[in-house]
Every structure is written in structure tokens, then in C-alpha cells.
C-alpha positions as CSV (number, residue, x, y, z in Angstrom):
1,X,1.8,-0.3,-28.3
2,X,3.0,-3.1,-26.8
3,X,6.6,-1.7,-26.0
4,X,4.8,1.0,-23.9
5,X,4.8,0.5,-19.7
6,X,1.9,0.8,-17.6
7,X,1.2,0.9,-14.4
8,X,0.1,-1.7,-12.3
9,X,0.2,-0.6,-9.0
10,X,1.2,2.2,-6.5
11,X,3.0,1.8,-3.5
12,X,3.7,4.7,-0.8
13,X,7.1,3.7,-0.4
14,X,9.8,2.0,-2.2
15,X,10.8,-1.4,-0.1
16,X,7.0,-2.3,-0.9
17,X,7.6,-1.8,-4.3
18,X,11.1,-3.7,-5.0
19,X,8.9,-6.6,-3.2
20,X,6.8,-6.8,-5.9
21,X,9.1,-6.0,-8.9
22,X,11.4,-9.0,-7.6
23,X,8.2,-10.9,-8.1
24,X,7.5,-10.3,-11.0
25,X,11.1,-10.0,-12.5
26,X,11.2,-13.8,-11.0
27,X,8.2,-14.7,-13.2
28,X,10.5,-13.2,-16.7
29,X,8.7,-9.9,-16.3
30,X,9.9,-6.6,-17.0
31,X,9.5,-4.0,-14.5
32,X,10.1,-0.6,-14.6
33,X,9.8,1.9,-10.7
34,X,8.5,5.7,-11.8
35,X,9.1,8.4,-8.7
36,X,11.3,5.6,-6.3
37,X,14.2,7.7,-6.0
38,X,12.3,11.4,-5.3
39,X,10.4,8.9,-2.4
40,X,13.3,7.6,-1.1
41,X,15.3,11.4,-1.0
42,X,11.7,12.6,0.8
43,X,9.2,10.0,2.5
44,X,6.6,12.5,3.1
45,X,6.3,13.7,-0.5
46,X,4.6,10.0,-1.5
47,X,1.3,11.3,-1.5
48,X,1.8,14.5,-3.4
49,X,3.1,12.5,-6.5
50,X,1.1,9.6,-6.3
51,X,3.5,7.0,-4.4
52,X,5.9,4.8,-6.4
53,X,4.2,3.3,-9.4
54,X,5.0,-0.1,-10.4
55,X,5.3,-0.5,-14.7
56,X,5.5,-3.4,-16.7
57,X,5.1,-3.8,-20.7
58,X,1.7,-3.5,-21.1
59,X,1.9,-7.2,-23.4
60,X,2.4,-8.7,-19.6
61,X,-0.2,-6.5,-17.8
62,X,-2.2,-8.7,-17.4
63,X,0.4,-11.8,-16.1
64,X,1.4,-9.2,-13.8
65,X,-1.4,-8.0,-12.8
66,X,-2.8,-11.8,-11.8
67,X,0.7,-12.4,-10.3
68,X,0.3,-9.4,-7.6
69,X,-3.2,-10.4,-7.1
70,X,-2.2,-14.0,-6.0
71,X,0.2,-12.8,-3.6
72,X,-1.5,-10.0,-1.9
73,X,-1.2,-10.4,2.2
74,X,-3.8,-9.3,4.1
75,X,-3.9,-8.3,8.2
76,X,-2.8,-10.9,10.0
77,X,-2.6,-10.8,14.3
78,X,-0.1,-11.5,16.5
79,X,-0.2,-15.0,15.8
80,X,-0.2,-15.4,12.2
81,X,-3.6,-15.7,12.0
82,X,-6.0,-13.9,9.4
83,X,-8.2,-10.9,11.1
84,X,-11.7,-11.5,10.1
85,X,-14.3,-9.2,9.6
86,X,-17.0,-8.9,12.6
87,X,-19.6,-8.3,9.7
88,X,-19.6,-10.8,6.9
89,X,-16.7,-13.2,8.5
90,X,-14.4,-12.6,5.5
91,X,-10.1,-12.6,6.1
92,X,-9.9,-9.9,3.3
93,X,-9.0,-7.1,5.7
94,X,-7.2,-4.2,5.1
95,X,-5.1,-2.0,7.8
96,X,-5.2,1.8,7.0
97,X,-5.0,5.1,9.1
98,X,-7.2,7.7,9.9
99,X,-6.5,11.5,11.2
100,X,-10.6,11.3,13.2
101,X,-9.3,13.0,16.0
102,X,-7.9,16.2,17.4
103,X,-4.8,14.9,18.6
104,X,-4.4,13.0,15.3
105,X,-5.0,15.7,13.3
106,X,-2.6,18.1,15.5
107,X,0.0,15.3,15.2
108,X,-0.6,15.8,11.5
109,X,-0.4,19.5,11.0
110,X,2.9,19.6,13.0
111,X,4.7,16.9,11.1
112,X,3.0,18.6,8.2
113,X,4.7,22.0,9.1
114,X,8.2,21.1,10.6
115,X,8.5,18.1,8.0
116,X,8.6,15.3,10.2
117,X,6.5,11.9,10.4
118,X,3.6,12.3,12.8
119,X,4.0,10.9,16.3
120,X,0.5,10.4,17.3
121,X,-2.2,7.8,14.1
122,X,-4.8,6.3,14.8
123,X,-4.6,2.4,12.8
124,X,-8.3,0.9,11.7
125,X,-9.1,-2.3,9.5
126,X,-11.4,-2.1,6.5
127,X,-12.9,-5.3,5.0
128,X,-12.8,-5.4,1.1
129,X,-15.7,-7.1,0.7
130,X,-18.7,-5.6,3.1
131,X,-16.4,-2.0,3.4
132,X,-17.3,-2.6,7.3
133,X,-14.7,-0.7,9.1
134,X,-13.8,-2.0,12.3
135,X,-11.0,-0.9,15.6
136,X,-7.9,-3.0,16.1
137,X,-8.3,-4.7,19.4
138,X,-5.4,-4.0,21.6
């Protein structure tokens, strides 16, 4: 059991993940990529097969595991400073996009259908703690 991987964490695409696994290989970890190369050959195929999954031996799951915790980077502005939430003033904020609108979602369907990335996303933040979801201020 404890020569088997598992996996840690998911990444959508594969610079994110060798990030990490240099981490953790600096720490005496063994880490293992799953679906890095099929990602790299075709970006737009990360979300059909569940992004590139990060494995270590699961007798250092939970090293790892407290290893990516400690150096997970949140939204940060222009200046280096942490993006706090309007809501419950905390700095663990998360950028993510959304398809909410028509020309989003056109965007989306025509990448979707002549394989290219979409031209038009719309970017929100999402605080961990509260789930408040808020606009990025431009």
C-alpha cells in the first residue's frame, strides 16, 4: 500500500504542475504527473480528463499535501498586494472565470467548435472562506 501514488492535486495545465512537483521533489518527495503530455499535445482537452494530476507515494501524502498547502498564492493586485474580500475582510481570494454572458458564452461555443481558445471571459474573484463572489475592479 504504501508503494501506490495518489493524487494530490489537479492542475489545468502542466507549467502549474512542474511548479509544484519541483517543490515537492526539493523536499525528497517523489512525484509522479498523470495526463501532462496528452495536455501539453492539446490545451483544450484539460477539462475532459480531469487536468494534470499531481501523484506522490501515498506514505508522503500527507508531507505533500501540507507542503502545497503552505505555499498556495492567492490574488494578488497590481501592486503585490493581497485582494481582500469586501464581505468578511479575508486575503484568501480566488480568481476564476465564468461563461454569464452571451458574448462569453458565444466566445465559448466558437472556440469550442473550431478548436481554438476563446477570445472574449469574463475573470471574477471568489473568497474561500465566506464563498462571496465579487467583480475585479478595473
Amino acid at each position: 500500500m504504501q508503494d501506490t501514488f495518489v493524487t494530490i492535486a489537479r492542475y489545468p495545465y502542466s507549467t502549474e504542475a512542474q511548479i509544484a512537483k519541483g517543490r515537492l521533489e526539493s523536499d525528497g518527495i517523489e512525484v509522479f504527473l498523470r495526463d501532462n503530455l496528452a495536455i501539453d499535445t492539446d490545451p483544450l482537452v484539460s477539462q475532459a480528463i480531469g487536468g494534470v494530476k499531481l501523484k506522490v507515494l501515498a506514505k508522503d501524502e500527507v508531507q505533500a499535501r501540507a507542503i502545497l498547502q503552505s505555499i498556495k498564492a492567492y490574488s494578488v493586485d497590481d501592486e503585490g498586494n493581497p485582494i481582500v474580500c469586501p464581505n468578511c475582510k479575508s486575503e484568501h481570494i480566488e480568481m476564476y472565470t465564468t461563461i454569464t454572458n452571451l458574448k462569453s458564452l458565444m466566445s465559448f461555443l466558437i472556440g469550442l467548435l473550431f478548436f481554438t481558445l476563446p477570445f472574449s471571459t469574463r475573470y471574477q474573484y471568489k473568497c474561500e472562506d465566506c464563498n462571496t463572489e465579487f467583480p475585479i475592479k478595473d
